[in-house]
mmCIF file of the N, C-alpha and C atoms, coordinates in Angstrom:
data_MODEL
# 
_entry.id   MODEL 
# 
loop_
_atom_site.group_PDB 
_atom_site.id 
_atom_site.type_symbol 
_atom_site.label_atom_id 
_atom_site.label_alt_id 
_atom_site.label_comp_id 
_atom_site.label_asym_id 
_atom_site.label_entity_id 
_atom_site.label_seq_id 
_atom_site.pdbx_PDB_ins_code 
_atom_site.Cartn_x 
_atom_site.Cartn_y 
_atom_site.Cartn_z 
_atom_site.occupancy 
_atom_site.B_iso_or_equiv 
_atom_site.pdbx_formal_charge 
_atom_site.auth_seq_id 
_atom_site.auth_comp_id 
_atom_site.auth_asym_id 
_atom_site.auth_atom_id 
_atom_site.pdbx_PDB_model_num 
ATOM 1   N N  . UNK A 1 1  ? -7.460  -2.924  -9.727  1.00 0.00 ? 1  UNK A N  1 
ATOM 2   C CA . UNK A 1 1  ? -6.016  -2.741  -9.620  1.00 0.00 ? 1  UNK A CA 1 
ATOM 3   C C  . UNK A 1 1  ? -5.270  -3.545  -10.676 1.00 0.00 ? 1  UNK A C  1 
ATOM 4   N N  . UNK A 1 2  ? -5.704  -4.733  -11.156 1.00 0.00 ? 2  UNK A N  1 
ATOM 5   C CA . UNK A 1 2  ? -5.006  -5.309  -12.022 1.00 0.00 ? 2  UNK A CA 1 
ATOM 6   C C  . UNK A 1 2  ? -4.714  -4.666  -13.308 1.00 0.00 ? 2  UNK A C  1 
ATOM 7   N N  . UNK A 1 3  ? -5.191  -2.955  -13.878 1.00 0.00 ? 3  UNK A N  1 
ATOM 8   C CA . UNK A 1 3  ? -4.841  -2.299  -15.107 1.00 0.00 ? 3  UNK A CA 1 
ATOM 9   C C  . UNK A 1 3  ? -3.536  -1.081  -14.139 1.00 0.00 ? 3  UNK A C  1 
ATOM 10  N N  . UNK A 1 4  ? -3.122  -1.708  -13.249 1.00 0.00 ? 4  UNK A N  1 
ATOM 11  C CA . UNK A 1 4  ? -2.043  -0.533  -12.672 1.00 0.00 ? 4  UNK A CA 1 
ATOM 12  C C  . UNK A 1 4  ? -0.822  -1.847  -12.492 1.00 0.00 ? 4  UNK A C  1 
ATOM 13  N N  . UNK A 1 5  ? 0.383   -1.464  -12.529 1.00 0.00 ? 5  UNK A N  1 
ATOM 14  C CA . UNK A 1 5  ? 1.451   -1.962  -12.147 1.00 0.00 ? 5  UNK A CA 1 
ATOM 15  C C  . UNK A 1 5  ? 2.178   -1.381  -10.678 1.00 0.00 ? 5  UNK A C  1 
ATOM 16  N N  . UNK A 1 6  ? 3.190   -1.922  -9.538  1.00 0.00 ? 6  UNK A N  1 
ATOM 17  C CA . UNK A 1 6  ? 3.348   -1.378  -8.736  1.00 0.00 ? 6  UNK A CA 1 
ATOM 18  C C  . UNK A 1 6  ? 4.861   -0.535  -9.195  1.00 0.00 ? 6  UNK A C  1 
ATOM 19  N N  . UNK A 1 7  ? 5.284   0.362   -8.863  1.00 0.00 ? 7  UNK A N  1 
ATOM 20  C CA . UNK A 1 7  ? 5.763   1.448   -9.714  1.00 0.00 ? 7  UNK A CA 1 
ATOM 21  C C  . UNK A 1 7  ? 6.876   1.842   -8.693  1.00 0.00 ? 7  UNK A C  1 
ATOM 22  N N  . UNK A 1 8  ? 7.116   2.071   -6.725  1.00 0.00 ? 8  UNK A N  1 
ATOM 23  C CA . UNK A 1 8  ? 7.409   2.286   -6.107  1.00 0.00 ? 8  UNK A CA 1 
ATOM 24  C C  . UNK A 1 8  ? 7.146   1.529   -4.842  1.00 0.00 ? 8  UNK A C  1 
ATOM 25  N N  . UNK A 1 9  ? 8.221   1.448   -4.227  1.00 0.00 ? 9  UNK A N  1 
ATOM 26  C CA . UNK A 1 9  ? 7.693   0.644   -2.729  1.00 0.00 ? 9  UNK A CA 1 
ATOM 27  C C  . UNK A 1 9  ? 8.475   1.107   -1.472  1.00 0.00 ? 9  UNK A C  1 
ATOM 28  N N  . UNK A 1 10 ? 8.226   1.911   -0.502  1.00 0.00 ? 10 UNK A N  1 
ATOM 29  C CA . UNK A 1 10 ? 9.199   2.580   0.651   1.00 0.00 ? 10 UNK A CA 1 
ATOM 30  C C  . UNK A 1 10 ? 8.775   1.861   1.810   1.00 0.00 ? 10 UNK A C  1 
ATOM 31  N N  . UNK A 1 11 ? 10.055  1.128   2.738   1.00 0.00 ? 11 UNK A N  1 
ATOM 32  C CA . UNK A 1 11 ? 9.117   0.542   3.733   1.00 0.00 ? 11 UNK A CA 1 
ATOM 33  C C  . UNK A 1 11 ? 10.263  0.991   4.835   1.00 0.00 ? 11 UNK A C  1 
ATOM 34  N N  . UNK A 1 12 ? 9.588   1.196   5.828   1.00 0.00 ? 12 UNK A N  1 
ATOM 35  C CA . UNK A 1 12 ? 10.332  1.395   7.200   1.00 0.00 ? 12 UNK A CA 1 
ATOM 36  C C  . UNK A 1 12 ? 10.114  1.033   8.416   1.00 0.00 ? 12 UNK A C  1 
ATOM 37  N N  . UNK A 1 13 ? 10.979  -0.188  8.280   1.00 0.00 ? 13 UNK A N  1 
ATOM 38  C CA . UNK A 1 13 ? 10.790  -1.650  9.889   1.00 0.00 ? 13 UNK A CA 1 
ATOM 39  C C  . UNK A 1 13 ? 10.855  -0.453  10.973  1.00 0.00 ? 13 UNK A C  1 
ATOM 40  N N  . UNK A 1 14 ? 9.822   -0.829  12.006  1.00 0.00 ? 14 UNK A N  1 
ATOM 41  C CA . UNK A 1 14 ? 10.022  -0.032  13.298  1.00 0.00 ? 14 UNK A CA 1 
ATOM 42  C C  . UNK A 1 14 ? 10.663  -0.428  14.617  1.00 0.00 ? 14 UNK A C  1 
ATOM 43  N N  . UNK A 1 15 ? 10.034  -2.251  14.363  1.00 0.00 ? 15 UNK A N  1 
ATOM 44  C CA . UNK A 1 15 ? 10.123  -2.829  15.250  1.00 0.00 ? 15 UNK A CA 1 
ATOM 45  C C  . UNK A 1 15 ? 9.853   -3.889  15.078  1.00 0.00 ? 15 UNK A C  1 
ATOM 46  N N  . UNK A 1 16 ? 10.655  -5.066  15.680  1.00 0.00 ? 16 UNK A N  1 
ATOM 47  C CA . UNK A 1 16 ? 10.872  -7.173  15.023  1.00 0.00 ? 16 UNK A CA 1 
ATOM 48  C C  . UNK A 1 16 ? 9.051   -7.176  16.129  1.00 0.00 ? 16 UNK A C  1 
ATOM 49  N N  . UNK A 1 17 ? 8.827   -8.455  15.677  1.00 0.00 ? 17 UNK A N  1 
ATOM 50  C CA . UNK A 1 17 ? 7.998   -9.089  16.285  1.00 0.00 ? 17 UNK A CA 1 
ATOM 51  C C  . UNK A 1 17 ? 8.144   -10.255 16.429  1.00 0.00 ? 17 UNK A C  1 
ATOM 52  N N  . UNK A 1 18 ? 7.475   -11.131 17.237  1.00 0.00 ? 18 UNK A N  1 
ATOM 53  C CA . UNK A 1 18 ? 7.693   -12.610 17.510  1.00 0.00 ? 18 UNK A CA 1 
ATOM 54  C C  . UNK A 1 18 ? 6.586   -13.322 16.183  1.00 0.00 ? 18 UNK A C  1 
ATOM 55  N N  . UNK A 1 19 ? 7.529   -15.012 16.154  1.00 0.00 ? 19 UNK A N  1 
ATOM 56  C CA . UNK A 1 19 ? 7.036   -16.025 15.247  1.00 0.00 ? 19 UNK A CA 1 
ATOM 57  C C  . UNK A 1 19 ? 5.402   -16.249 15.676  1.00 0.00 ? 19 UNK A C  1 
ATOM 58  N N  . UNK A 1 20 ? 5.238   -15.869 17.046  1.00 0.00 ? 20 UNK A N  1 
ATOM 59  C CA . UNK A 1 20 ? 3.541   -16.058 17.426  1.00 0.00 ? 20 UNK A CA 1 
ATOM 60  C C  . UNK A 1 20 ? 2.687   -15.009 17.615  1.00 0.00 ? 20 UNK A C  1 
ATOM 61  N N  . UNK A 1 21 ? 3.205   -13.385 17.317  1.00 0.00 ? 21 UNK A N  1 
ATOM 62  C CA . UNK A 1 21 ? 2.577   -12.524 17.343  1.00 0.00 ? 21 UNK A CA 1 
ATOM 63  C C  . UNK A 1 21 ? 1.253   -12.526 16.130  1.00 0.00 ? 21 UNK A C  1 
ATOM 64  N N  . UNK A 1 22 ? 0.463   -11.572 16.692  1.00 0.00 ? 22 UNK A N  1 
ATOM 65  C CA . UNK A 1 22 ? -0.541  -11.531 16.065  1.00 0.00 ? 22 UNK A CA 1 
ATOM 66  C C  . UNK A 1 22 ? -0.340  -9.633  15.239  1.00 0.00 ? 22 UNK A C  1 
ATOM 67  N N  . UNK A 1 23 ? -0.677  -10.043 13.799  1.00 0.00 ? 23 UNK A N  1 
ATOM 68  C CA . UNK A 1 23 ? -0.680  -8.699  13.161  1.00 0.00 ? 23 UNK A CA 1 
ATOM 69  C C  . UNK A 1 23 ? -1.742  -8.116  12.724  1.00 0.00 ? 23 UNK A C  1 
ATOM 70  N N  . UNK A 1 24 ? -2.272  -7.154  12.515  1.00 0.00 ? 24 UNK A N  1 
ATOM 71  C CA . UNK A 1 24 ? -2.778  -6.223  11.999  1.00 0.00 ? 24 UNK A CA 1 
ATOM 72  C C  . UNK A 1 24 ? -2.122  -5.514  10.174  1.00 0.00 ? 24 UNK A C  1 
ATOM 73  N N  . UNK A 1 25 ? -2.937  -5.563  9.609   1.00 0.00 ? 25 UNK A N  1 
ATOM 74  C CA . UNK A 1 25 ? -2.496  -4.756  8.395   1.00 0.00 ? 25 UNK A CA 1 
ATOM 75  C C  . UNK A 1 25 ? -3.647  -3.670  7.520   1.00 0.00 ? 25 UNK A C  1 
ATOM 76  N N  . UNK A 1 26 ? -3.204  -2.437  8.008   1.00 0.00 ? 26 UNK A N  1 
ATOM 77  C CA . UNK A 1 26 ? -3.820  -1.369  7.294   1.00 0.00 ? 26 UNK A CA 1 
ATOM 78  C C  . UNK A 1 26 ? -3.713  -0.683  6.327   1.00 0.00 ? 26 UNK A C  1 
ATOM 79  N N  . UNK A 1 27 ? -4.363  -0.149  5.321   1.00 0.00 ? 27 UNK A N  1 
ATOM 80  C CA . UNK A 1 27 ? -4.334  0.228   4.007   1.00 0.00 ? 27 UNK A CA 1 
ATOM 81  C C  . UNK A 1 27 ? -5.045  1.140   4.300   1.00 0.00 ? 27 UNK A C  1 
ATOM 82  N N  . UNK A 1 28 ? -4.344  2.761   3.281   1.00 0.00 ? 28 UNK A N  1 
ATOM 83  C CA . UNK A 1 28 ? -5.543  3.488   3.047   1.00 0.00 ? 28 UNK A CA 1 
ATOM 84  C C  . UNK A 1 28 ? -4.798  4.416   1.790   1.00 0.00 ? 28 UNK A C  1 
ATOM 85  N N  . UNK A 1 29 ? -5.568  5.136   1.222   1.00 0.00 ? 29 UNK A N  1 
ATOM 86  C CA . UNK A 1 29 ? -5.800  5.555   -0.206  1.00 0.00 ? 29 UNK A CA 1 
ATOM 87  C C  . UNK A 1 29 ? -5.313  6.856   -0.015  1.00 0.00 ? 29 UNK A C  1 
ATOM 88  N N  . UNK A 1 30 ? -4.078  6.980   -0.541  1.00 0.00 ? 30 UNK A N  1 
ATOM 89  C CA . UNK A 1 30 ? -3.900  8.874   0.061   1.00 0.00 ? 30 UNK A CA 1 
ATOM 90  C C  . UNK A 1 30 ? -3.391  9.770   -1.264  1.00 0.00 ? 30 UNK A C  1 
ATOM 91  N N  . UNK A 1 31 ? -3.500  9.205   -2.231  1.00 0.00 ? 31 UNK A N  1 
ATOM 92  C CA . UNK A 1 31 ? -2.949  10.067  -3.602  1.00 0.00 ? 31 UNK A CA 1 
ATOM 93  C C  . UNK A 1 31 ? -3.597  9.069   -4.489  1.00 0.00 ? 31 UNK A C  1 
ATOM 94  N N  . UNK A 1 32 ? -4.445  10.340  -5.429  1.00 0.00 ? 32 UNK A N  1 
ATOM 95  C CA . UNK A 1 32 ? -5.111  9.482   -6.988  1.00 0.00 ? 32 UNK A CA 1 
ATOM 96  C C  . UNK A 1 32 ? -6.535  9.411   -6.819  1.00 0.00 ? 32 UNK A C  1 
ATOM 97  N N  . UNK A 1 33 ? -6.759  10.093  -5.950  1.00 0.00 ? 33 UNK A N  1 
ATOM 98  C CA . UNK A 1 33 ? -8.623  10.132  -5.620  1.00 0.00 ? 33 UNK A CA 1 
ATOM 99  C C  . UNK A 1 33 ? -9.196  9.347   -4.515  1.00 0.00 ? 33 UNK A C  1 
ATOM 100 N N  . UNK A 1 34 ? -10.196 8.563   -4.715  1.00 0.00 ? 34 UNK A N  1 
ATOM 101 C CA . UNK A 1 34 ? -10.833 7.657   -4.036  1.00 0.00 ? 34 UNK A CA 1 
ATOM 102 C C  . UNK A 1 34 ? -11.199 6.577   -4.388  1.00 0.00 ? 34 UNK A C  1 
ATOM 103 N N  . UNK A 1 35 ? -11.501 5.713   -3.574  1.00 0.00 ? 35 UNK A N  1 
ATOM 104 C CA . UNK A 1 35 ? -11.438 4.595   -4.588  1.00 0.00 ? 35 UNK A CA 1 
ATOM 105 C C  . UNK A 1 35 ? -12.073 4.174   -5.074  1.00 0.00 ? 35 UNK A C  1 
ATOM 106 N N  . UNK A 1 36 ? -13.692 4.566   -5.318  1.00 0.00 ? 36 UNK A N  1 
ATOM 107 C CA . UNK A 1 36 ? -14.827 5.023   -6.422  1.00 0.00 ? 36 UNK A CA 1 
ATOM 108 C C  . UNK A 1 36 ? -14.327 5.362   -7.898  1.00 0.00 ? 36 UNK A C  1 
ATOM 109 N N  . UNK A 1 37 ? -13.417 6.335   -7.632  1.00 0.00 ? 37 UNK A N  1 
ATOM 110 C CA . UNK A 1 37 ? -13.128 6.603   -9.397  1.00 0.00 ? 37 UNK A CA 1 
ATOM 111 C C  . UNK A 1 37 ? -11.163 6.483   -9.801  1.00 0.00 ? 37 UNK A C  1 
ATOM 112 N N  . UNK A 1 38 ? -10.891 5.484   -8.865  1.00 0.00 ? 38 UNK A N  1 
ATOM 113 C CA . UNK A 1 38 ? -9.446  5.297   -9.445  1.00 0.00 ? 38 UNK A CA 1 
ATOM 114 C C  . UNK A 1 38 ? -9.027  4.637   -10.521 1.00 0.00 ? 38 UNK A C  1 
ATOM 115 N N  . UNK A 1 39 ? -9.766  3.618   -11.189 1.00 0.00 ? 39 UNK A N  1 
ATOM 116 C CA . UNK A 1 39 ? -9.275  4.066   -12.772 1.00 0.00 ? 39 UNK A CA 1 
ATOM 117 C C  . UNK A 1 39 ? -9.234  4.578   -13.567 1.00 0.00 ? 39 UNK A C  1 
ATOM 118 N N  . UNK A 1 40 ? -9.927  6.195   -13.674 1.00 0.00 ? 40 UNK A N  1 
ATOM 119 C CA . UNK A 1 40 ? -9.174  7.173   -14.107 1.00 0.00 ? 40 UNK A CA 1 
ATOM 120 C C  . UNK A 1 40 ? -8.054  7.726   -14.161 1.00 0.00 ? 40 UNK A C  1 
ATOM 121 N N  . UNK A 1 41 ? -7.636  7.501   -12.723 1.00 0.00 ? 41 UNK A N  1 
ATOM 122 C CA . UNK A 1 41 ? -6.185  7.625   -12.173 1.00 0.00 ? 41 UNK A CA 1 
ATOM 123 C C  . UNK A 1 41 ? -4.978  6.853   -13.320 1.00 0.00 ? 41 UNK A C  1 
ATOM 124 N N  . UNK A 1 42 ? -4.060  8.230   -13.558 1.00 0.00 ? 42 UNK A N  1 
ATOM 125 C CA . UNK A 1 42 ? -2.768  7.428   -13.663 1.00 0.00 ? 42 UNK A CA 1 
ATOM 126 C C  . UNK A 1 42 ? -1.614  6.981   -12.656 1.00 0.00 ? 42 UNK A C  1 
ATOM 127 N N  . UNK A 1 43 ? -2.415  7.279   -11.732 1.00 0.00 ? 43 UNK A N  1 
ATOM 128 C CA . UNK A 1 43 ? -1.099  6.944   -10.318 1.00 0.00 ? 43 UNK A CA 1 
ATOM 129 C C  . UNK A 1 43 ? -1.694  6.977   -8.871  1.00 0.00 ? 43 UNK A C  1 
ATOM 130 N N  . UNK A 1 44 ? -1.548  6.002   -8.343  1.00 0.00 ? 44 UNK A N  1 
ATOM 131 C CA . UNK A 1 44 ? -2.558  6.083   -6.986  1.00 0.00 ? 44 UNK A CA 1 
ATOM 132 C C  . UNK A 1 44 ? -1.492  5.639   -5.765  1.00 0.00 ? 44 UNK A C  1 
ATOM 133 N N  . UNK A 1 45 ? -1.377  6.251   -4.885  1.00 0.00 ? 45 UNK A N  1 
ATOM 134 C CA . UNK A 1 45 ? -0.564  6.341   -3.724  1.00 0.00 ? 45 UNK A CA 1 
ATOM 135 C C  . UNK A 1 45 ? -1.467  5.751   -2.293  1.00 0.00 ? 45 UNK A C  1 
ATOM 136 N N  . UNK A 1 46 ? -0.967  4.287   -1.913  1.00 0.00 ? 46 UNK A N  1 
ATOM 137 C CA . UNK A 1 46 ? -1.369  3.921   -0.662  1.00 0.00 ? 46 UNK A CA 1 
ATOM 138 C C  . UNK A 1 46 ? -0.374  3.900   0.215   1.00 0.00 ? 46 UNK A C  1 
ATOM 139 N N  . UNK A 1 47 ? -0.975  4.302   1.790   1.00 0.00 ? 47 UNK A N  1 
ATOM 140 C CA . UNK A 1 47 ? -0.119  3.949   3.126   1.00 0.00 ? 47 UNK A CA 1 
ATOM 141 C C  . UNK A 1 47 ? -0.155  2.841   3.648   1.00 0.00 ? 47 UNK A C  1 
ATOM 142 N N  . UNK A 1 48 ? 0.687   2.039   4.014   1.00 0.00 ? 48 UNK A N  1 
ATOM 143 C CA . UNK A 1 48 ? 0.270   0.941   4.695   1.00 0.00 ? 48 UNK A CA 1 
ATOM 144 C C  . UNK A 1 48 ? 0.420   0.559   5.884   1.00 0.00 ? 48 UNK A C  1 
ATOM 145 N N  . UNK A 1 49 ? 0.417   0.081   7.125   1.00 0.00 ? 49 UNK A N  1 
ATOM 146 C CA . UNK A 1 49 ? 0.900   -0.382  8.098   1.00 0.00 ? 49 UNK A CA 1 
ATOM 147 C C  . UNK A 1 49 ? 0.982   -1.718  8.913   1.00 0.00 ? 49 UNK A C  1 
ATOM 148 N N  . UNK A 1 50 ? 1.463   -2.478  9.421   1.00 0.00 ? 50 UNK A N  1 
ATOM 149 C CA . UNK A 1 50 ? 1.787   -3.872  10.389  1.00 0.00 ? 50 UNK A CA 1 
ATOM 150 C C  . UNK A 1 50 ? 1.547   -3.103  11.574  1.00 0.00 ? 50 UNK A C  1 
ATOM 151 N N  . UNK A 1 51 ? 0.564   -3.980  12.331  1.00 0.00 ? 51 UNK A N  1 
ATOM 152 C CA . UNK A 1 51 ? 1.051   -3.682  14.087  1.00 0.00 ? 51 UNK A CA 1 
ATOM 153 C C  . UNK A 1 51 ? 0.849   -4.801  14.778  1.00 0.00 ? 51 UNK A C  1 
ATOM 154 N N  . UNK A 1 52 ? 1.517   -4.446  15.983  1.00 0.00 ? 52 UNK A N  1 
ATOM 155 C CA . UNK A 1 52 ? 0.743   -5.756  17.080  1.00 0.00 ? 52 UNK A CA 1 
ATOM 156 C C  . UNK A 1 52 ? -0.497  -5.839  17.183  1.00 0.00 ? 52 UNK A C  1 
ATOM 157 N N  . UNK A 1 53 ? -1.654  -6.548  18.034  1.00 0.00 ? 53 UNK A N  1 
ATOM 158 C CA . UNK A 1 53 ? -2.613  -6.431  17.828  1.00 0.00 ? 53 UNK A CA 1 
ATOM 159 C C  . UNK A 1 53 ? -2.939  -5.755  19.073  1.00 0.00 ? 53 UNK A C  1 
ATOM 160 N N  . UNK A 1 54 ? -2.047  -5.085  20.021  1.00 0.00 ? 54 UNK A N  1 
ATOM 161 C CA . UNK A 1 54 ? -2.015  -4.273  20.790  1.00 0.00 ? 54 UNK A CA 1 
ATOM 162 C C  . UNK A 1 54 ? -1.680  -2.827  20.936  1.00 0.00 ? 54 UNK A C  1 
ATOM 163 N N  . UNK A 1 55 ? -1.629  -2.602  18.870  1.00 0.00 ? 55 UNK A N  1 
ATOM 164 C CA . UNK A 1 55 ? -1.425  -1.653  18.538  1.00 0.00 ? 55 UNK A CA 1 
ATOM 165 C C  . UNK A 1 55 ? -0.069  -0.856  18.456  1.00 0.00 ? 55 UNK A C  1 
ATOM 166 N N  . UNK A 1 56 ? 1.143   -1.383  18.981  1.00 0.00 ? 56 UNK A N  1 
ATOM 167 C CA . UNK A 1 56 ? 2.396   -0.962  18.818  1.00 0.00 ? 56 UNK A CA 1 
ATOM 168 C C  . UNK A 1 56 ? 2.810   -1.159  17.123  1.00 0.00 ? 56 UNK A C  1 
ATOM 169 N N  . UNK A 1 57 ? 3.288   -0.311  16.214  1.00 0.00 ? 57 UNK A N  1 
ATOM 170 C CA . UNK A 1 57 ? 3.713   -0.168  15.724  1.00 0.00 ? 57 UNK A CA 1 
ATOM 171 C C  . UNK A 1 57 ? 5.124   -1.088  14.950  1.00 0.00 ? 57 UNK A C  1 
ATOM 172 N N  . UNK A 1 58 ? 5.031   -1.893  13.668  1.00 0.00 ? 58 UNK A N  1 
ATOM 173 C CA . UNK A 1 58 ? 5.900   -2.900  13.354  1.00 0.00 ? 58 UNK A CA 1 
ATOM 174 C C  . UNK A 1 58 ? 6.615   -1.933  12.088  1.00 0.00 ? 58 UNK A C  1 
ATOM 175 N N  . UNK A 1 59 ? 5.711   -2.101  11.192  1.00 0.00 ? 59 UNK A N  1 
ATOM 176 C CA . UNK A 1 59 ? 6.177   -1.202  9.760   1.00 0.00 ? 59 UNK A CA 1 
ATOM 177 C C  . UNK A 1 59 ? 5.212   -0.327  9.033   1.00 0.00 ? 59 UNK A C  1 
ATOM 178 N N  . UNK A 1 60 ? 5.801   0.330   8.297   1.00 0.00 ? 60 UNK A N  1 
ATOM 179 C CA . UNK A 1 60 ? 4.811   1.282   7.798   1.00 0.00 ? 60 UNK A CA 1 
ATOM 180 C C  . UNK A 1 60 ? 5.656   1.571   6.380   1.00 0.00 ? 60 UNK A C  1 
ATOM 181 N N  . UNK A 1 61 ? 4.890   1.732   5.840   1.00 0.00 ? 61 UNK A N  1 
ATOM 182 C CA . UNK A 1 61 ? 5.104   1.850   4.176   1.00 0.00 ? 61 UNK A CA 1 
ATOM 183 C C  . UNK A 1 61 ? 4.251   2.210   3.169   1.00 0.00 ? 61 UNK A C  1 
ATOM 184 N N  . UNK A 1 62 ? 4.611   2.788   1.548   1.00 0.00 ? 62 UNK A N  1 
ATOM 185 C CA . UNK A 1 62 ? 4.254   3.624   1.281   1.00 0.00 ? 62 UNK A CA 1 
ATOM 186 C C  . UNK A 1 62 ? 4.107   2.830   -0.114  1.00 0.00 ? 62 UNK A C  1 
ATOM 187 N N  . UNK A 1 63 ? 3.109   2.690   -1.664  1.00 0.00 ? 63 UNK A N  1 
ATOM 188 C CA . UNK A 1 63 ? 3.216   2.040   -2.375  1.00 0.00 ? 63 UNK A CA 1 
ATOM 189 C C  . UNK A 1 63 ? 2.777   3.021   -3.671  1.00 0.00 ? 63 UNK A C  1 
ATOM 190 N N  . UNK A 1 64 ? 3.249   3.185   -4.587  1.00 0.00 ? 64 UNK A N  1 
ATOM 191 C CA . UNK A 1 64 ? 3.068   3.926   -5.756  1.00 0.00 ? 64 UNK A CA 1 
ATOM 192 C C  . UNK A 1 64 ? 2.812   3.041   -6.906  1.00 0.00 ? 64 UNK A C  1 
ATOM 193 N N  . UNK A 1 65 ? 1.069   3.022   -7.171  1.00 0.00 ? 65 UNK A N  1 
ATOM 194 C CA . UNK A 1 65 ? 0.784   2.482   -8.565  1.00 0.00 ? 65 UNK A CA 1 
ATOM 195 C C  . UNK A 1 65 ? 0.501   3.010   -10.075 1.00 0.00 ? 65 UNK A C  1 
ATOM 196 N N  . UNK A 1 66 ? 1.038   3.112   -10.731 1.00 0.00 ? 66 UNK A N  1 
ATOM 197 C CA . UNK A 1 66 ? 1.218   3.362   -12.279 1.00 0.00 ? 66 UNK A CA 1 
ATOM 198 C C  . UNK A 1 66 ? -0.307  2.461   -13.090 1.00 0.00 ? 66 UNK A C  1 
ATOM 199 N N  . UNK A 1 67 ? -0.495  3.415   -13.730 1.00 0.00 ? 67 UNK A N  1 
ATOM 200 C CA . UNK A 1 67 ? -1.694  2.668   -14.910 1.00 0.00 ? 67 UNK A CA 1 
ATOM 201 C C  . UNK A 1 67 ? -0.938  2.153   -16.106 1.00 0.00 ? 67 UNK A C  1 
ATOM 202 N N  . UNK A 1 68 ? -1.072  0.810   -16.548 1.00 0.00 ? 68 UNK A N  1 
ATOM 203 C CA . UNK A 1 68 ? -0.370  0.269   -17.585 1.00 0.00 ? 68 UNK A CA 1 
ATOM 204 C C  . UNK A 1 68 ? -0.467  0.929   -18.560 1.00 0.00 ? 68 UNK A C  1 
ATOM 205 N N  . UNK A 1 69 ? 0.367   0.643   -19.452 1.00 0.00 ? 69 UNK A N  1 
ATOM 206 C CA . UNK A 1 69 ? 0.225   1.159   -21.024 1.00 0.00 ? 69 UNK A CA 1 
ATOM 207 C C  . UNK A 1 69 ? -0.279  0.162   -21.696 1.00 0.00 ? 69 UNK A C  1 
ATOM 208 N N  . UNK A 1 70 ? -1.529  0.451   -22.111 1.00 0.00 ? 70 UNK A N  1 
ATOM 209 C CA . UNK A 1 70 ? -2.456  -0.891  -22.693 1.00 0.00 ? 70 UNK A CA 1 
ATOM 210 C C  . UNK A 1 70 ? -2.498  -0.542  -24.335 1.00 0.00 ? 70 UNK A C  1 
ATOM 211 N N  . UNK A 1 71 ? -1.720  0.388   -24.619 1.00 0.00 ? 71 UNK A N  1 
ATOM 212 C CA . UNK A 1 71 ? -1.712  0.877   -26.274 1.00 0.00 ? 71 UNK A CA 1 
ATOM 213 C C  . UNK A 1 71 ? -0.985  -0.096  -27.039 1.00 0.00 ? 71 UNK A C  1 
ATOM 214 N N  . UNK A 1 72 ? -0.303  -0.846  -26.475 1.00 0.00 ? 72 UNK A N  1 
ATOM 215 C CA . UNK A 1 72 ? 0.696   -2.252  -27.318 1.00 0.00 ? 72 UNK A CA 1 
ATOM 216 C C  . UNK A 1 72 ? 0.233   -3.227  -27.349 1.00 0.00 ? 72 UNK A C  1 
ATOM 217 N N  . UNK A 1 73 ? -1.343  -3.072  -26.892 1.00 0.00 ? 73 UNK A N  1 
ATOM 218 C CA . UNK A 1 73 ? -1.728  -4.687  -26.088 1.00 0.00 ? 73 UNK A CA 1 
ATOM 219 C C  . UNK A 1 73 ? -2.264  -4.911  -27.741 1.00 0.00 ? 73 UNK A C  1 
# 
């Protein structure tokens, strides 16, 4: 990931949680292939999510990465 820049970021709070809650954070790969051959990719799209650890729902969000332009380097 470090030859991609982050390019986009959509996030949508569902729900506060407490200073002692316990979170969860999920990632998964949904635009730009897999993640075997994503630096080929010029743009790779992950989902993300926060939950309780009882599974209720905190935030969920969406992240769009760009492949640098390494032609100036």
């Amino acid at each position: 990931m470090e030859r991609y820049y982050l390019n986009a970021m959509t996030l949508e709070y569902k729900k506060e949680c407490d200073m002692d809650s316990v979170l969860q954070s999920l990632s998964k790969m949904v635009g730009g292939g897999n993640s075997d051959s994503f630096s080929a990719n010029k743009v790779i799209e992950y989902d993300h999510m926060l939950r309780l650890e009882n599974g209720c729902e905190i935030l969920r969000g969406r992240t769009v990465w760009k492949l640098k332009d390494t032609t100036n380097s």
